[in-house]
C-alpha positions as CSV (number, residue, x, y, z in Angstrom):
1,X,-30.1,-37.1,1.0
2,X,-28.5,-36.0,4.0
3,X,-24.8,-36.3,2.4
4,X,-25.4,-34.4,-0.3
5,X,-24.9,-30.8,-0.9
6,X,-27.1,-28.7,-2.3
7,X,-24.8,-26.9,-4.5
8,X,-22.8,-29.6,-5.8
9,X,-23.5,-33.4,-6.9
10,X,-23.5,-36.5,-4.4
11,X,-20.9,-37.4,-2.0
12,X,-19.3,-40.8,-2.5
13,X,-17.3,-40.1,-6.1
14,X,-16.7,-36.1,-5.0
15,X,-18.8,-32.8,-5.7
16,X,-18.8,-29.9,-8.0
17,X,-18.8,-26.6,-6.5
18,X,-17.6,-23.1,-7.7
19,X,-15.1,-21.1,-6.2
20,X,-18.5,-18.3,-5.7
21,X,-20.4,-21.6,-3.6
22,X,-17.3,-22.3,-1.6
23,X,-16.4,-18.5,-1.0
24,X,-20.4,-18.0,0.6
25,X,-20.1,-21.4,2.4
26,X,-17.1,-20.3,4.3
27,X,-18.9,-17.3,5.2
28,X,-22.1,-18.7,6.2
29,X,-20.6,-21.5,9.0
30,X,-17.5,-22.4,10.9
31,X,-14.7,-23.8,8.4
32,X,-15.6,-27.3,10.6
33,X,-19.2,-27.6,9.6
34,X,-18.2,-27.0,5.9
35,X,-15.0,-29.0,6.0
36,X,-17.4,-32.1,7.1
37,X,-19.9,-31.6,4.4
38,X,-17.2,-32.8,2.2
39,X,-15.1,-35.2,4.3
40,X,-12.3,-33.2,5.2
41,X,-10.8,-31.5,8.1
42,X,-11.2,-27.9,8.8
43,X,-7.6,-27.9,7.5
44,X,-7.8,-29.1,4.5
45,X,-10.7,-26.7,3.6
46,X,-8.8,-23.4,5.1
47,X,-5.5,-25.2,2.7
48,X,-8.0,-25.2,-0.6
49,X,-9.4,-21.7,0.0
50,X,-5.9,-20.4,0.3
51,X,-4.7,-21.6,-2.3
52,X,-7.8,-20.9,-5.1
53,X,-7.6,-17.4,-3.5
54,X,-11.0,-17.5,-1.3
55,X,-10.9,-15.1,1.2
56,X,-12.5,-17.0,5.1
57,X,-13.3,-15.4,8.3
58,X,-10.7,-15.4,11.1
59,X,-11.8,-18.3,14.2
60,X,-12.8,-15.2,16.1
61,X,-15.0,-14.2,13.5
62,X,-17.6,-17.1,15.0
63,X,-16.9,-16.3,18.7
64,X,-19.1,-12.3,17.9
65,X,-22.3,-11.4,18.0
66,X,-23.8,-10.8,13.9
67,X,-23.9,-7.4,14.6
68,X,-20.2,-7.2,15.8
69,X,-18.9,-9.5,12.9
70,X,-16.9,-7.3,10.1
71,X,-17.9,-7.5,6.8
72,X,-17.0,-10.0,4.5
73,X,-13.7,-10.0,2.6
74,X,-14.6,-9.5,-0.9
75,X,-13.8,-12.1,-3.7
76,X,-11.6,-11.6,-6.0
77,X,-10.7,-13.0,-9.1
78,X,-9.2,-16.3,-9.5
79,X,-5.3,-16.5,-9.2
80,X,-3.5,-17.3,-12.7
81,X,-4.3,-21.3,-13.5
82,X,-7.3,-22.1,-11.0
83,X,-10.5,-23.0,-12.4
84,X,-13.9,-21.4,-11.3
85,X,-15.2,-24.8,-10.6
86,X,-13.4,-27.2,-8.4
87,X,-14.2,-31.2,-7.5
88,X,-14.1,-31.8,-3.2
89,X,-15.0,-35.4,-1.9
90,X,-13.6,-38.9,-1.0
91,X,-11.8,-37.2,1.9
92,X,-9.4,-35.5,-1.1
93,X,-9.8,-32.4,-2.9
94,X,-9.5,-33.0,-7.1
95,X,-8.9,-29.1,-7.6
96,X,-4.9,-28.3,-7.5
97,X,-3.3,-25.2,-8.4
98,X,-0.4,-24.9,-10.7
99,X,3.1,-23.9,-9.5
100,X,3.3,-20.5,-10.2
101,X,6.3,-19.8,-12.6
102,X,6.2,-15.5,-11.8
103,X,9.5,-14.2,-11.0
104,X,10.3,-13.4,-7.1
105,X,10.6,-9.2,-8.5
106,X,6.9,-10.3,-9.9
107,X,5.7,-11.6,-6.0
108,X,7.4,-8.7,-4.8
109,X,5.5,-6.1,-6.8
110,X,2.4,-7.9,-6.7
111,X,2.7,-8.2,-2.8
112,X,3.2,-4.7,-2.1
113,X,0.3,-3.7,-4.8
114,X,-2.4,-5.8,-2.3
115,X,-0.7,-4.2,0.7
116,X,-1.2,-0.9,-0.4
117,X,-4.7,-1.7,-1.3
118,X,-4.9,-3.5,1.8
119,X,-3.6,-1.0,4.2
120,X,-5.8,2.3,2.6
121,X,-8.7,-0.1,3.0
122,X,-8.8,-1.5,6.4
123,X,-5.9,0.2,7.7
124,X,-2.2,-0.4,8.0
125,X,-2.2,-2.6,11.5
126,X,-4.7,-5.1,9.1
127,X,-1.8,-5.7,7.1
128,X,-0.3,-9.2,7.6
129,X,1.9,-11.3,5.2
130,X,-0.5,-14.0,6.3
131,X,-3.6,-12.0,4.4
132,X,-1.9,-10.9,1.5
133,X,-0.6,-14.3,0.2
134,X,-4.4,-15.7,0.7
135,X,-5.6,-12.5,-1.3
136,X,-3.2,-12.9,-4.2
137,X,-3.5,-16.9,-4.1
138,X,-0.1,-17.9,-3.0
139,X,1.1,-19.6,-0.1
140,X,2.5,-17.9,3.3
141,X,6.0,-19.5,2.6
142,X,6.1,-17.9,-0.3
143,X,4.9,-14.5,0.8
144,X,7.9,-14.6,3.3
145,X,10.6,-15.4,0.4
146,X,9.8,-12.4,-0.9
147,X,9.5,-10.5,2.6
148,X,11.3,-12.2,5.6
149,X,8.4,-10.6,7.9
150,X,5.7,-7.7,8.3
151,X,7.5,-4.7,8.6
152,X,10.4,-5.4,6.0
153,X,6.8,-5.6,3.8
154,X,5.9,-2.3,5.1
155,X,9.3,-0.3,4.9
156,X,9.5,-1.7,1.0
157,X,6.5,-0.4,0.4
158,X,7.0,3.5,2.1
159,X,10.4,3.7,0.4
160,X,8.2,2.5,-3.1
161,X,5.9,5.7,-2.9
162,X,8.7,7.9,-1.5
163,X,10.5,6.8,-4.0
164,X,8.3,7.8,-7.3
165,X,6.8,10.9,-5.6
166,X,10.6,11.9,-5.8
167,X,11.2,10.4,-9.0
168,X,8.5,12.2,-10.6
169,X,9.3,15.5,-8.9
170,X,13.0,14.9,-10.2
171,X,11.5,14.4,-14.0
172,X,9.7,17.5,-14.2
173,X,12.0,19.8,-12.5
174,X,14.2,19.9,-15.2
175,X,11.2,21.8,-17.0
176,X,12.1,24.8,-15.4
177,X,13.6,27.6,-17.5
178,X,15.1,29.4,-14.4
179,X,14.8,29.5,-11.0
180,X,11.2,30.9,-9.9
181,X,9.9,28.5,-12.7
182,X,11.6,25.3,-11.1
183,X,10.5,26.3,-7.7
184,X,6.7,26.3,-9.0
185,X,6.9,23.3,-11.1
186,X,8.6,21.5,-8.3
187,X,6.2,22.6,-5.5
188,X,2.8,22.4,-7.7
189,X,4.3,18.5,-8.8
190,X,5.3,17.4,-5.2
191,X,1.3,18.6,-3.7
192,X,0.1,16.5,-6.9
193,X,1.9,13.6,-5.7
194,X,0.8,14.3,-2.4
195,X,-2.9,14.0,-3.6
196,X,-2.1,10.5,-5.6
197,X,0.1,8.9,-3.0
198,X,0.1,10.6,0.5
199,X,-2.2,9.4,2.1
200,X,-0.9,5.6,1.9
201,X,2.3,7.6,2.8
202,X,1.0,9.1,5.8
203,X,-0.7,5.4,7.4
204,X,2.7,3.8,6.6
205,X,4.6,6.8,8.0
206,X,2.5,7.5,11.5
207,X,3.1,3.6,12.2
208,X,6.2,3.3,14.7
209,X,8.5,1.0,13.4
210,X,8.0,2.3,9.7
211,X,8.8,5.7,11.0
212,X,12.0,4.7,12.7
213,X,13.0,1.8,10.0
214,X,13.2,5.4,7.7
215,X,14.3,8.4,9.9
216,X,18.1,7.9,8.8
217,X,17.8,7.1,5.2
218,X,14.9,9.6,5.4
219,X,17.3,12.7,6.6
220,X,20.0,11.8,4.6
221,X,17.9,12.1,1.4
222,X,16.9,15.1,3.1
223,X,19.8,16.3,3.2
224,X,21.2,15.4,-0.4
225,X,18.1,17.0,-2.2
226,X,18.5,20.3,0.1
227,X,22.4,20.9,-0.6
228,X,21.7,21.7,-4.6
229,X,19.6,24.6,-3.4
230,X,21.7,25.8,-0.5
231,X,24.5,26.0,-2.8
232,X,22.5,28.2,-5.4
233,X,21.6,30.4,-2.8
234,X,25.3,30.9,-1.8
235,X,26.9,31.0,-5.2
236,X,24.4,33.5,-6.7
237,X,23.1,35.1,-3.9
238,X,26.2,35.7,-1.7
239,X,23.4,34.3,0.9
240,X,25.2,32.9,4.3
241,X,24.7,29.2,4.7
242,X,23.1,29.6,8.1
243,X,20.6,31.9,6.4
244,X,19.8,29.7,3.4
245,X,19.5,27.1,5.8
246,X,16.5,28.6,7.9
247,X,15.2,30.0,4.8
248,X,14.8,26.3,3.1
249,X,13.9,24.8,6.1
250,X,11.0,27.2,6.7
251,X,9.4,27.2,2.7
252,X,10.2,23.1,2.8
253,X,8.2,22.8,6.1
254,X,5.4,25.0,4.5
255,X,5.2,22.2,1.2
256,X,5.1,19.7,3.7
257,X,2.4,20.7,5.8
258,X,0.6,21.6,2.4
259,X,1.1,18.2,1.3
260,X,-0.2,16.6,4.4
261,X,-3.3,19.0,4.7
262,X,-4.0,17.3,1.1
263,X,-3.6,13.8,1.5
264,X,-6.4,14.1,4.9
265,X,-8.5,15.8,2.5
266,X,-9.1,18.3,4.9
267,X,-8.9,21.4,2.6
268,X,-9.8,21.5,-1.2
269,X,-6.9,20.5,-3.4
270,X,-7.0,24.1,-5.5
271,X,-7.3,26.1,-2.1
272,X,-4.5,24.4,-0.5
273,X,-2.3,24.9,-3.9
274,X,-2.9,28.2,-3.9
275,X,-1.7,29.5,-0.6
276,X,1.4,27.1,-0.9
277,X,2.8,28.7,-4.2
278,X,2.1,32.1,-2.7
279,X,3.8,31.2,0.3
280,X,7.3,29.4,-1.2
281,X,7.3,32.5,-4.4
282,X,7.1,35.0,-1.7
283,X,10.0,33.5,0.3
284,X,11.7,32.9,-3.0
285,X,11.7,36.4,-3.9
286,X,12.4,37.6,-0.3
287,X,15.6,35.6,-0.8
288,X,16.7,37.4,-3.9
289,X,15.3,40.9,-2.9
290,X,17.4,40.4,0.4
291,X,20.5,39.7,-1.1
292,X,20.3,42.4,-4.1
293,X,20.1,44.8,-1.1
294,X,23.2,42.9,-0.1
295,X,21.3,42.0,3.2
């Protein structure tokens, strides 16, 4: 009796155990003690939980105090092809996983969907290539053919939400009958995107190497979306460039900090809205009042 497993059937022709048993077995004793109650190396266990998708404590996880250990990673649902109920003994494991036939664009997308989940859960530094492939079921090799390392995972990702928070500001400008009315839609779309999406933008975006992966593609864009309305100022204006300059600089740094008060959820989404339209019409009409004085 000592050789058999309470969960699953005897040892010497292999046991039955469910992806739920082996998941609370991995997180009840050190991958070791489990791996012997089935005749395998700690190896060979940590390889089968990776690849049915079972989350397992880290080694240090053993070496703390209960009280200091983190919670446990949570279970998710079984990748595409693996069975709920797997067959370990004989020193082999009888449970294999299919070879996934999902397009690298698919690994890609589905990689940076757990990293996003990943890095507004636990935070950004938690994020490892490493973590995500056990989450989603794959193996580490093939998390790095879709992402030679860590931080090209983590730029990909930043310049994903920057680019459909622009994407979806770009698709409702157009709205707009004239000026003032593109200037609200614009500013009221970009704080709603800032609600949805900023603050996964802001963790990627206050770590260092994301920060400086982006500053030059980051200005540039900048730069592009800002010369459309510097040249509307000019051209019906008669504003100086200098002027138009400061005076978008000033009403795109008062969006920005709007945007950023929002995604902390410091300040209530409908105050915050609010003072920023009042702020950006007010400077939008000082601009025109301004130059109809011809000043």
């Amino acid at each position: 009796m000592g050789n058999e497993h309470p969960q699953g059937g005897k040892s010497g022709s292999g046991r039955t155990i469910t992806r739920d048993e082996l998941y609370a077995l991995v997180w009840s004793e050190p991958l070791a003690n489990v791996a012997a109650r089935f005749s395998l190396s700690a190896n060979g266990i940590a390889k089968i939980c990776d690849r049915l998708g079972i989350p397992r404590p880290e080694r240090s996880y053993w070496m703390r105090s209960v009280a200091a250990r983190p919670p446990r990673t949570p279970l998710s649902p079984a990748p595409e092809g693996v069975e709920e109920q797997l067959v370990l003994g004989a020193g082999r494991a009888m449970a294999r996983r299919p070879r996934s036939r999902r397009s690298r664009a698919d690994r890609r997308s589905e990689l940076l969907d757990a990293a996003a989940a990943m890095a507004l859960q636990t935070g950004v530094a938690e994020v490892t290539l490493k973590r995500l492939a056990r989450q989603i079921g794959i193996s580490e090799a093939q998390a790095h053919n879709c992402f030679p390392g860590r931080t090209d995972l983590l730029l990909a990702l930043a310049r994903r939400e920057i680019a459909e928070v622009e994407e979806r500001r770009q698709s409702v400008v157009a709205r707009g009958e004239d000026r003032l009315a593109s200037i609200v839609i614009s500013t009221v779309t970009y704080l709603h995107q800032a609600k949805a999406r900023g603050t996964l933008l802001q963790l990627l975006l206050r770590t260092p190497e994301i920060r400086e992966g982006l500053r030059a593609e980051r200005a540039e864009a900048a730069a592009v979306a800002r010369e459309p309305i510097l040249r509307s100022l000019s051209d019906r204006f008669a504003m100086e460039r200098s002027l138009a300059n400061a005076s978008t600089a000033a009403l795109t740094a008062v969006c920005l900090r709007a945007g950023g008060l929002i995604a902390a959820g410091r300040d209530s989404f409908a105050d915050v809205e609010r003072i920023c339209l009042a702020l950006v019409m007010a400077g939008a009409r000082s601009n025109e009042s301004l130059n109809a004085r011809g000043g």
